[in-house]
N, CA, C and O atoms as CSV, one atom per row, in Angstrom:
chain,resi,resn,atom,element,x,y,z
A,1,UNK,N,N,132.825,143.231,139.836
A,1,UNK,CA,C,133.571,144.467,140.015
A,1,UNK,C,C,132.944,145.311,141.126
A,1,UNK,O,O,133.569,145.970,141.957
A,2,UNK,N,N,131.404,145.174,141.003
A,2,UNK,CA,C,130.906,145.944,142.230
A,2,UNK,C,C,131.453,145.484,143.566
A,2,UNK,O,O,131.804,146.319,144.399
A,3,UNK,N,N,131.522,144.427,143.753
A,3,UNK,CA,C,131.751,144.085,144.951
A,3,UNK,C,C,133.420,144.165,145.683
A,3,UNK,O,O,133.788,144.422,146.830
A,4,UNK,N,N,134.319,143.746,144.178
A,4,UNK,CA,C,135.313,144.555,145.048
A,4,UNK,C,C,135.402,146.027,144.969
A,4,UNK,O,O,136.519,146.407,145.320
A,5,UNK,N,N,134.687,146.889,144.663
A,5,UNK,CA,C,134.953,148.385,144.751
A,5,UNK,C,C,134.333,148.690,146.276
A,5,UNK,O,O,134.613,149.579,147.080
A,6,UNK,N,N,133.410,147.625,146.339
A,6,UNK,CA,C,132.672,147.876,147.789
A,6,UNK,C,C,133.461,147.689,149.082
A,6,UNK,O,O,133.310,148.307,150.136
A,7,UNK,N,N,134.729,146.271,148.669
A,7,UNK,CA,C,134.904,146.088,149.436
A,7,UNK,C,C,136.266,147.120,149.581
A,7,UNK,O,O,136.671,147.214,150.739
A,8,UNK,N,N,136.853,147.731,148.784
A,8,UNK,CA,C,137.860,148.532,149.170
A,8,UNK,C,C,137.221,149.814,149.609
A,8,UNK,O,O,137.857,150.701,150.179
A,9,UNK,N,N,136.178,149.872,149.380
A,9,UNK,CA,C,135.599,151.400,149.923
A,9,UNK,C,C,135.841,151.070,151.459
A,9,UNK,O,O,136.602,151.740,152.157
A,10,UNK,N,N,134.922,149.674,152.045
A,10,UNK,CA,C,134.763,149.653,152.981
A,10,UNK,C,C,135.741,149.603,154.103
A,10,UNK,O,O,135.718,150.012,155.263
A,11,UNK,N,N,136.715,148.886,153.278
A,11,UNK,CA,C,138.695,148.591,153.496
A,11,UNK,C,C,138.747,149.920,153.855
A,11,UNK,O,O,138.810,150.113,155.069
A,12,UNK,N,N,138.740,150.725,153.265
A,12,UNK,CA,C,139.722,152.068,152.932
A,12,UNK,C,C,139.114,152.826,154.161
A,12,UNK,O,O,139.848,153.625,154.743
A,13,UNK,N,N,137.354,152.572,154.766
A,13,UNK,CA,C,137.088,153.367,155.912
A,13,UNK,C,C,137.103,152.439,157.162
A,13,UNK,O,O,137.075,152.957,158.278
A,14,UNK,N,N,137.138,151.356,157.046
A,14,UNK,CA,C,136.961,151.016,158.192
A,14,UNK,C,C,138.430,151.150,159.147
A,14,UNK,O,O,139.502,151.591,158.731
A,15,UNK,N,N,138.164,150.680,160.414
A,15,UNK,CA,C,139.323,150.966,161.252
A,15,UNK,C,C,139.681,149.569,161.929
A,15,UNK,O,O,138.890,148.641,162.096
A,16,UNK,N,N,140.563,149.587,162.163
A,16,UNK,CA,C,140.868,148.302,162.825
A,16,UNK,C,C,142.689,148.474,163.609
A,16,UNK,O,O,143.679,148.906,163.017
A,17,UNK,N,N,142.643,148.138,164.588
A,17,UNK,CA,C,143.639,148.398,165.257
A,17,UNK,C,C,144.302,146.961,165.299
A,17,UNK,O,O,143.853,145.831,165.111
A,18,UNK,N,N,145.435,147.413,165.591
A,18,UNK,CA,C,146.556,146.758,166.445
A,18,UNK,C,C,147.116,146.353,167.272
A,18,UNK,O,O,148.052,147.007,166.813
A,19,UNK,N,N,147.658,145.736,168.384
A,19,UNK,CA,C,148.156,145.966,169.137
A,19,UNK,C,C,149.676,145.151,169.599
A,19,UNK,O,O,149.803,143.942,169.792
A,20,UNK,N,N,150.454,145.922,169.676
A,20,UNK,CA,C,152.069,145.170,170.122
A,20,UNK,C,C,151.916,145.178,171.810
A,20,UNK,O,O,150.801,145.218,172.330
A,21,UNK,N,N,152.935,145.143,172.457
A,21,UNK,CA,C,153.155,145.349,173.772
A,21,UNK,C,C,152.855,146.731,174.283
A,21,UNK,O,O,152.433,146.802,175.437
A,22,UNK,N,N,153.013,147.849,173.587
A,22,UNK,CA,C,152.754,149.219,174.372
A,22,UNK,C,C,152.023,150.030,173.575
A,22,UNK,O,O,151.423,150.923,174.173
A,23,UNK,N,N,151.830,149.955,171.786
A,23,UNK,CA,C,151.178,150.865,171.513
A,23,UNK,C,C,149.966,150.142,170.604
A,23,UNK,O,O,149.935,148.985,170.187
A,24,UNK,N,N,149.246,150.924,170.482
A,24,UNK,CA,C,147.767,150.945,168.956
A,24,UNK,C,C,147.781,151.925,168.121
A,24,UNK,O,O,148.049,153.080,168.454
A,25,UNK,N,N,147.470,151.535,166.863
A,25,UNK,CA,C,147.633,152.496,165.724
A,25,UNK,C,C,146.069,151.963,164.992
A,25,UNK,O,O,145.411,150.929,164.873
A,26,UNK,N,N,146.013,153.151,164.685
A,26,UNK,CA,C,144.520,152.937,164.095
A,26,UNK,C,C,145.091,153.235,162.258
A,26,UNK,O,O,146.036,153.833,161.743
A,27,UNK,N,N,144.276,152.685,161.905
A,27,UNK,CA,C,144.153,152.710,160.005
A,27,UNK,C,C,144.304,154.018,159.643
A,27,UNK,O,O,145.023,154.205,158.662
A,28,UNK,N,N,143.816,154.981,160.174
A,28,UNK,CA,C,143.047,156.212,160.000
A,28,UNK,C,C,144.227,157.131,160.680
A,28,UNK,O,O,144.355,158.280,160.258
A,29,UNK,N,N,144.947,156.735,161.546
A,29,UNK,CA,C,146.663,157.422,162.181
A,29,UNK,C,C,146.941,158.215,161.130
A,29,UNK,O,O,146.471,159.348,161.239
A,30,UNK,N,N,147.861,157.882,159.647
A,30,UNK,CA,C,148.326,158.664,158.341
A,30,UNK,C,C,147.208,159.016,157.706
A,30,UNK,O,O,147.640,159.994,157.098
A,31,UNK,N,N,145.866,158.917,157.344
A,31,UNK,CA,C,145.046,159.054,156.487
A,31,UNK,C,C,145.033,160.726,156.599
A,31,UNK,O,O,145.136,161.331,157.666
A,32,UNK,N,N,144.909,161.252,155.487
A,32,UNK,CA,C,144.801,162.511,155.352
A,32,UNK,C,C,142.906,162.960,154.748
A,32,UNK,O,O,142.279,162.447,153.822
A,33,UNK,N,N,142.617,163.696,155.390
A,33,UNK,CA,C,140.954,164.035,154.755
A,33,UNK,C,C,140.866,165.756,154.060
A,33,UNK,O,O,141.521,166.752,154.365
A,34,UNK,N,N,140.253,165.649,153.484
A,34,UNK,CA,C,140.023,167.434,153.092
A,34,UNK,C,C,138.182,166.980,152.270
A,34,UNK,O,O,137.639,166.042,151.685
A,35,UNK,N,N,137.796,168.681,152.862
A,35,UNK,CA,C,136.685,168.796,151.826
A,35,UNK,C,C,136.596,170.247,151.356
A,35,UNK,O,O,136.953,171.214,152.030
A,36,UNK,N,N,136.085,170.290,150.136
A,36,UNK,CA,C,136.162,171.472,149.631
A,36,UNK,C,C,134.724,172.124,149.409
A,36,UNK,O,O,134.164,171.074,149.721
A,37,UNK,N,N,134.023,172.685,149.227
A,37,UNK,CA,C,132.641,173.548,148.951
A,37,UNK,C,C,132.702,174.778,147.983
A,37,UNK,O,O,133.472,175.686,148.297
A,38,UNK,N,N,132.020,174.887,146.924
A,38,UNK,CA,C,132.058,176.119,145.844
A,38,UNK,C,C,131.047,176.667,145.841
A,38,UNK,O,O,130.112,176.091,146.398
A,39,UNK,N,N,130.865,177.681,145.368
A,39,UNK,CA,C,129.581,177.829,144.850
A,39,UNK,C,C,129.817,178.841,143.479
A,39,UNK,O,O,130.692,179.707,143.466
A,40,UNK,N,N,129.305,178.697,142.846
A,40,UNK,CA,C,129.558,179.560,141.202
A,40,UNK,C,C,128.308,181.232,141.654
A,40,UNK,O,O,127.211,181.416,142.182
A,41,UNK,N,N,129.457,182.094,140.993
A,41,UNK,CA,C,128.493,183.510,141.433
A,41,UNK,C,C,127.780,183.881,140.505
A,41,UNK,O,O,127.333,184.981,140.830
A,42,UNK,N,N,127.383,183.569,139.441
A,42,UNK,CA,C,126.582,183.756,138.548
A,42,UNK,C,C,125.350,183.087,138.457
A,42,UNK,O,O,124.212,183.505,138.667
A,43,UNK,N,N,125.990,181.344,137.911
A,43,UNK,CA,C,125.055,180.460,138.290
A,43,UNK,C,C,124.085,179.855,139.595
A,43,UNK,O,O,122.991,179.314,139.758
A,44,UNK,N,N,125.242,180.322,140.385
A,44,UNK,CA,C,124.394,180.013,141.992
A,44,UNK,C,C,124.453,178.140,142.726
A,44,UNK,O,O,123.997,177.536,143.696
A,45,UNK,N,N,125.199,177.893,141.685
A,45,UNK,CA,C,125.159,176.194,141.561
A,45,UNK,C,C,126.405,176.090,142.758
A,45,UNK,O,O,127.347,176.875,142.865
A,46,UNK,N,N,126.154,175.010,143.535
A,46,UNK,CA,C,127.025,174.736,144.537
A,46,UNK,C,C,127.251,173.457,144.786
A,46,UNK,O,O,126.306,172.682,144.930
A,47,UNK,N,N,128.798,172.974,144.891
A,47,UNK,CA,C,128.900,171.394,144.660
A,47,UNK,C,C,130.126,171.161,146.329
A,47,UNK,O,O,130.745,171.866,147.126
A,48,UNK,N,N,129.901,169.946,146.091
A,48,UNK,CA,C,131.325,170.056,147.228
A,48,UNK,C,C,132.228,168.385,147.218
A,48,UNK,O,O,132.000,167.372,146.558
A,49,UNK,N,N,132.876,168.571,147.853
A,49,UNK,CA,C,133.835,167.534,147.494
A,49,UNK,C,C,134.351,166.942,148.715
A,49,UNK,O,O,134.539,167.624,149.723
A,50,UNK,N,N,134.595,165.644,148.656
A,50,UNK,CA,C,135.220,164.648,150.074
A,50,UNK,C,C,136.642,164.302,148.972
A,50,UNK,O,O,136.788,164.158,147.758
A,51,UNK,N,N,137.322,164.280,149.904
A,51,UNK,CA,C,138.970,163.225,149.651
A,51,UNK,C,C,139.583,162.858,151.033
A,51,UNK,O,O,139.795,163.524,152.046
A,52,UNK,N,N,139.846,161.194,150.614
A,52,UNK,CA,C,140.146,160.276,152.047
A,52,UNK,C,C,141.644,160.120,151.197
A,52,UNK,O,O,141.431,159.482,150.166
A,53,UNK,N,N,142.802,160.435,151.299
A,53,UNK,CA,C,144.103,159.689,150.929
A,53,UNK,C,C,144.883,158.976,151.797
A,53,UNK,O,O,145.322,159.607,152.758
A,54,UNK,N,N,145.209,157.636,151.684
A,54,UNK,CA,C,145.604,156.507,152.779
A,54,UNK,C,C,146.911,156.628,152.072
A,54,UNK,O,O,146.721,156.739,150.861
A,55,UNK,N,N,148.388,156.649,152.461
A,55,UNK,CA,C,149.424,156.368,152.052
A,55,UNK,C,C,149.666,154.734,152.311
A,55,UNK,O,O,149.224,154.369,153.400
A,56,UNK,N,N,150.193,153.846,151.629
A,56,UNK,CA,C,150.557,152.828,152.331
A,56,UNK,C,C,151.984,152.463,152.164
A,56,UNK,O,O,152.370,151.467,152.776
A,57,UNK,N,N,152.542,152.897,151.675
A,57,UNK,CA,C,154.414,152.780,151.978
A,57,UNK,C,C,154.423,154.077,151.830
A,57,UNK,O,O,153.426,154.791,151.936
A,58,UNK,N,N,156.134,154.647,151.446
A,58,UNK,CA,C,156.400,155.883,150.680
A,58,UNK,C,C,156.345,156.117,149.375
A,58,UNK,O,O,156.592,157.291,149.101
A,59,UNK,N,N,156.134,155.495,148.553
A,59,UNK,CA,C,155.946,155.550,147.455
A,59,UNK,C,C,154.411,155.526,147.030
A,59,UNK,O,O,153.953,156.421,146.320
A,60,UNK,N,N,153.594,154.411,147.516
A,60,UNK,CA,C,151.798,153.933,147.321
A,60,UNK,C,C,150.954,154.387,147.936
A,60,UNK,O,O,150.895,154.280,149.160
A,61,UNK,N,N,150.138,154.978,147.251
A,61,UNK,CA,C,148.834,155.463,148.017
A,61,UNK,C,C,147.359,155.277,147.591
A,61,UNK,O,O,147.130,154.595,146.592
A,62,UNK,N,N,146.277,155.876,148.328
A,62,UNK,CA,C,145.279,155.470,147.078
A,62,UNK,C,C,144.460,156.803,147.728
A,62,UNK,O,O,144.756,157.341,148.795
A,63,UNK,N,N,143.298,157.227,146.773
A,63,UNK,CA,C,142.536,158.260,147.249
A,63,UNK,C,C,141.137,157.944,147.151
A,63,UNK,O,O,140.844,157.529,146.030
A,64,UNK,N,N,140.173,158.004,147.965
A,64,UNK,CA,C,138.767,158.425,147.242
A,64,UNK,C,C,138.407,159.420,147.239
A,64,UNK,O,O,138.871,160.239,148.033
A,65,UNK,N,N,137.421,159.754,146.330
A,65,UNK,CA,C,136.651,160.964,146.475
A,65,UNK,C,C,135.558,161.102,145.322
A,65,UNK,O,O,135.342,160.631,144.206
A,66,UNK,N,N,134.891,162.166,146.365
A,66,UNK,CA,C,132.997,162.089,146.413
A,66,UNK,C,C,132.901,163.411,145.426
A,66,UNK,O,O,133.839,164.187,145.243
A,67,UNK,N,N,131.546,163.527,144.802
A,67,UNK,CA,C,131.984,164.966,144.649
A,67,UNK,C,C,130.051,165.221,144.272
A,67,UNK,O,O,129.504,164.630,143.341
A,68,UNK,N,N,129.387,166.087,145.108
A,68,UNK,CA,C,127.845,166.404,145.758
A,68,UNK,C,C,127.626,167.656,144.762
A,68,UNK,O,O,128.408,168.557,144.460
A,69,UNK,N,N,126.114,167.373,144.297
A,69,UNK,CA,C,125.809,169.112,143.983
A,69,UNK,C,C,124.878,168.922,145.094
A,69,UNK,O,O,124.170,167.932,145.276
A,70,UNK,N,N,124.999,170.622,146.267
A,70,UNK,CA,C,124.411,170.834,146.825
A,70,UNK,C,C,123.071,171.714,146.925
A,70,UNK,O,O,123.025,172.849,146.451
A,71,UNK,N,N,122.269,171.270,147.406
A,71,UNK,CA,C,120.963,172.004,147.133
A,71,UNK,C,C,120.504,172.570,145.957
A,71,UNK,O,O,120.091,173.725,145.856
A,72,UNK,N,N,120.612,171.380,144.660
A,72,UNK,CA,C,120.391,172.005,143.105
A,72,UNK,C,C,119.180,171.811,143.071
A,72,UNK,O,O,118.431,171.064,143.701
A,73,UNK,N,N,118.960,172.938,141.861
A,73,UNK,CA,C,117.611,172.870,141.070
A,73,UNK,C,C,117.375,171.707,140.695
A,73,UNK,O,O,116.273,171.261,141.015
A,74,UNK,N,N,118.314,170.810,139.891
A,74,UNK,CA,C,117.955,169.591,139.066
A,74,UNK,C,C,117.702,167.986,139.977
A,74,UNK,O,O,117.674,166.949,139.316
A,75,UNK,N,N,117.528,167.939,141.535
A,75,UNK,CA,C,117.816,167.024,142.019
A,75,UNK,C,C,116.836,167.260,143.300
A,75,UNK,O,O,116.398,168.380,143.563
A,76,UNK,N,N,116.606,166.381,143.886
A,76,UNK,CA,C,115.428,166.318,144.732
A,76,UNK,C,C,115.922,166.361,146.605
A,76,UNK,O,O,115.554,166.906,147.646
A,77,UNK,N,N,116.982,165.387,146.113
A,77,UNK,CA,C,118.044,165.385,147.844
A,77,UNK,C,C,118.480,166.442,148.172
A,77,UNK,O,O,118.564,167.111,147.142
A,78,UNK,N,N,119.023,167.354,149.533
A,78,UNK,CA,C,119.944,168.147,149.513
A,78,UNK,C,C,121.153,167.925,148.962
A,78,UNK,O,O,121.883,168.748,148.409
A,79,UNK,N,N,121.331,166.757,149.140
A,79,UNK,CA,C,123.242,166.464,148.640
A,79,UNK,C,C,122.694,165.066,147.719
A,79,UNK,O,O,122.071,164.048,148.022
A,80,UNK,N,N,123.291,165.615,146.426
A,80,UNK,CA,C,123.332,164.751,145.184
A,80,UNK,C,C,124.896,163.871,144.997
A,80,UNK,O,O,125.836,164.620,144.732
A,81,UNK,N,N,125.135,162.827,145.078
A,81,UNK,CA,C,126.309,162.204,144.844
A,81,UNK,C,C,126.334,162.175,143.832
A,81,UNK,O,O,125.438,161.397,143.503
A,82,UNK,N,N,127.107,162.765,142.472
A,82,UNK,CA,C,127.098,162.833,141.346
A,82,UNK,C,C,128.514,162.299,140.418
A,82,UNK,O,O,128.655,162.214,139.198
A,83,UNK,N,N,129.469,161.988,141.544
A,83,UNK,CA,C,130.491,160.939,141.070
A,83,UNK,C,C,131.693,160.505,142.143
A,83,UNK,O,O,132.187,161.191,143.038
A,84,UNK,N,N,131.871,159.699,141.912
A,84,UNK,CA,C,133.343,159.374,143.096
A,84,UNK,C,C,134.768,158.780,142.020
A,84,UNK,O,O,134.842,158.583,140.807
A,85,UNK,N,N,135.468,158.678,142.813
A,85,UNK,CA,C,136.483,158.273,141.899
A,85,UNK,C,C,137.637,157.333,143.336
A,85,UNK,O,O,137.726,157.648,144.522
A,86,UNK,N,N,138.199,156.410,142.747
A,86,UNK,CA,C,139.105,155.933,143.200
A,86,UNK,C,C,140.494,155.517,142.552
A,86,UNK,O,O,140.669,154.558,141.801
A,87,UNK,N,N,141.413,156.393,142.975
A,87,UNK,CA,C,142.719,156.869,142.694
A,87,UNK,C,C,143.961,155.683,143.289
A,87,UNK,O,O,143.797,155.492,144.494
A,88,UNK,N,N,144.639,155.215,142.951
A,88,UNK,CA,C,145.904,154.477,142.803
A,88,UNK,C,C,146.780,154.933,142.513
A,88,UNK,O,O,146.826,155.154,141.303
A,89,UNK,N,N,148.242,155.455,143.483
A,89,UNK,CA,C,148.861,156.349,142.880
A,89,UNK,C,C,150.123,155.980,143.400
A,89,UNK,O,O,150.282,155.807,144.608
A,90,UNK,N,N,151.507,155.779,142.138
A,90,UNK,CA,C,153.234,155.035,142.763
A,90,UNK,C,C,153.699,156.251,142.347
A,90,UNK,O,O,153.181,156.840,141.398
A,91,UNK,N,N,154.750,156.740,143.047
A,91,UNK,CA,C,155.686,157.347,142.879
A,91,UNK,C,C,156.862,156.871,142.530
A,91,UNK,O,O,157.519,156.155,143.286
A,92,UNK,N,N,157.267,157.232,141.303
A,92,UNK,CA,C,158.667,156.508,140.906
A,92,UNK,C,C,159.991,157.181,141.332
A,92,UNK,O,O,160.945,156.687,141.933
A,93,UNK,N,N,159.744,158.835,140.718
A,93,UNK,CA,C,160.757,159.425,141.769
A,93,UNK,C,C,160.298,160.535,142.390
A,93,UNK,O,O,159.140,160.500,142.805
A,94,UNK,N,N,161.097,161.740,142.585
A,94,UNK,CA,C,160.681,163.321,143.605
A,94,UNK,C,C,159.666,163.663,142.691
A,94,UNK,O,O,158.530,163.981,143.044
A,95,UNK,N,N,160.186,163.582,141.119
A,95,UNK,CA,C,159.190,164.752,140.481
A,95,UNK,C,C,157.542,163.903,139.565
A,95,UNK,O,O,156.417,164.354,139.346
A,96,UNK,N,N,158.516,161.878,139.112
A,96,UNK,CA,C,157.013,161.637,138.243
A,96,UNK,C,C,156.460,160.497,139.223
A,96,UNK,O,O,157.129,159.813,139.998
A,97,UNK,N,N,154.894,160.452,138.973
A,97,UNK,CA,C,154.240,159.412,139.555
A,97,UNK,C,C,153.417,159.227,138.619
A,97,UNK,O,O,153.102,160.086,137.796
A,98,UNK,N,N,152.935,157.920,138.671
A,98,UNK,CA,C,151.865,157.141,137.581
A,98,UNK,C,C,150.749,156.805,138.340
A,98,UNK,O,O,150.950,156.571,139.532
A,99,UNK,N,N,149.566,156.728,137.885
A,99,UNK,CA,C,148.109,156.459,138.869
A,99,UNK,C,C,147.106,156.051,137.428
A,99,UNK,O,O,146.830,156.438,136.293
A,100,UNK,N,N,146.822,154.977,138.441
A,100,UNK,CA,C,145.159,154.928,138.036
A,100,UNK,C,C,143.989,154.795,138.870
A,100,UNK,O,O,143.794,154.253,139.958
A,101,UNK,N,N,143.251,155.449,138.046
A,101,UNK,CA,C,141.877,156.045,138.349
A,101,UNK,C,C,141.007,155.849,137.773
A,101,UNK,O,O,140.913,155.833,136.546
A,102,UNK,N,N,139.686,155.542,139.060
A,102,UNK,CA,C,138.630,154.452,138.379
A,102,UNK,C,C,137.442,155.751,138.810
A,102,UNK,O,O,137.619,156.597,139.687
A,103,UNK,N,N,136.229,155.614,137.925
A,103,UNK,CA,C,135.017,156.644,137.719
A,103,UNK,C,C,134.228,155.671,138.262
A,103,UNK,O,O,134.170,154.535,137.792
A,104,UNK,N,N,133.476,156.120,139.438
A,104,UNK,CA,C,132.615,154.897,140.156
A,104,UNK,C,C,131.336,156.237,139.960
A,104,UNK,O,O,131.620,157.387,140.295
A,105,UNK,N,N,129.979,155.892,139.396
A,105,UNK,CA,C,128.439,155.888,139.784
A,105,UNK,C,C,128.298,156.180,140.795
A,105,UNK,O,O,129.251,156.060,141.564
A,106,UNK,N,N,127.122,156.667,141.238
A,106,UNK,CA,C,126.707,156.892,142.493
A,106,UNK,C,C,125.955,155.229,142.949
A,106,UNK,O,O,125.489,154.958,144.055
A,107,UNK,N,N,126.011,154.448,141.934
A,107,UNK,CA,C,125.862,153.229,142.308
A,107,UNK,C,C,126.538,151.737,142.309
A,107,UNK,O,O,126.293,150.577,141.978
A,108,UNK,N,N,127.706,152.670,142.995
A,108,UNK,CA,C,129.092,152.081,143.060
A,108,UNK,C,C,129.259,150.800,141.163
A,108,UNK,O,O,129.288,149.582,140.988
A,109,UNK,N,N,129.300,151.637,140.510
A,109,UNK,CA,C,129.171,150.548,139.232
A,109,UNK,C,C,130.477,151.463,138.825
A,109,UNK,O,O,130.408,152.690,138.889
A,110,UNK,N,N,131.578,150.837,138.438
A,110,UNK,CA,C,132.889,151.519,137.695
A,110,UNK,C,C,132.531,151.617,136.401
A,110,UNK,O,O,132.135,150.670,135.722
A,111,UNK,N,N,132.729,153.386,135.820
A,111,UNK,CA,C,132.409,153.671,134.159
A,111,UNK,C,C,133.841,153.883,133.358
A,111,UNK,O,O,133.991,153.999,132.142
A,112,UNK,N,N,134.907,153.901,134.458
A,112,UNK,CA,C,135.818,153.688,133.045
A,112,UNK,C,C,137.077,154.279,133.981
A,112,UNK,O,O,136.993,155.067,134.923
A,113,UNK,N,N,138.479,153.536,133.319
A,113,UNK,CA,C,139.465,153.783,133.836
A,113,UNK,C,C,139.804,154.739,133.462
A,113,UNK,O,O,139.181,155.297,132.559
A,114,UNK,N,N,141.324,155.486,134.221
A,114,UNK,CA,C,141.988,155.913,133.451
A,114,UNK,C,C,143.360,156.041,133.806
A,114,UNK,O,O,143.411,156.373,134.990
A,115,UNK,N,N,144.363,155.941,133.369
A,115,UNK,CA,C,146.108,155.660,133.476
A,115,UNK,C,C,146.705,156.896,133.248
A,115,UNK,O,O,146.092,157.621,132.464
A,116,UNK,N,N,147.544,157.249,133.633
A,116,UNK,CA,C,148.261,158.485,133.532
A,116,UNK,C,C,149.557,158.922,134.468
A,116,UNK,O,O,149.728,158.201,135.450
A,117,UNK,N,N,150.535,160.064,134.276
A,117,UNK,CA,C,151.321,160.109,134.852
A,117,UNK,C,C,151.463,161.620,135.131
A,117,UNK,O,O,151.348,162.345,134.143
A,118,UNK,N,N,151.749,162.341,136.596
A,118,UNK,CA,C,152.146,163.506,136.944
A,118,UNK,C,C,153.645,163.588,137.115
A,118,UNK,O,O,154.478,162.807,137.575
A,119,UNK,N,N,153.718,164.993,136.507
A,119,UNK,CA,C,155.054,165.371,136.283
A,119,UNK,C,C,155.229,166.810,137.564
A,119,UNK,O,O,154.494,167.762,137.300
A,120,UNK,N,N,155.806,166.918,138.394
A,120,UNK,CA,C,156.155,167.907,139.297
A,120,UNK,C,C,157.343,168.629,139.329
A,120,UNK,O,O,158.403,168.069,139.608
A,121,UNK,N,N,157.253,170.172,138.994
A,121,UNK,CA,C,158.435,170.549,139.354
A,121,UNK,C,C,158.854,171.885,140.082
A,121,UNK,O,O,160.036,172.093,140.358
């Protein structure tokens, strides 16, 4: 299992082009990125977050994401990788989609699925 989680991580960043007669498209063309950063005003605790979402039709997509406590008391690194997750996600119609989602370790070891469906309206 480790090894294919490795290898879709590595899938999911690497780049690799194309080429027809006139154009190149890179992997990374649709990929959408965001990161987020908190910090709690009481506690002082500050974490932050990566998300890579690759669409691959209109309906399929998949997501990763990281999620760091930064500069904590309880941890020795500046940036603690403290969980990732990798997301699988169909859209059936406008409003429901079904996904699963896998809890990956900071040592890429998967701790547990989970199945579910969003409702939008």
């Amino acid at each position: 299992m480790n090894k294919i989680v490795l290898i879709i991580v590595a899938m999911f960043f690497a780049t690799f082009s194309f080429a027809d007669e006139q154009t190149k498209q890179s992997f990374t063309d649709d990929m959408m990125f965001s990161v987020t950063v908190e910090r709690g005003m009481e506690s002082e605790l500050q974490y932050g977050y990566f998300y890579a979402t690759k669409p691959w039709t209109d309906k399929f997509s998949t997501t990763y994401s990281a999620s760091f406590a930064i500069d904590s008391p309880t941890s020795e690194p500046m940036l603690d990788m403290y969980s990732q997750t990798l997301n699988l996600s169909y859209q059936l119609t406008d409003s429901l989609s079904v996904y699963m989602l896998n809890d990956i370790n900071p040592h890429f070891e998967r701790t547990e699925t989970w199945v579910g469906s969003t409702y939008v309206w």
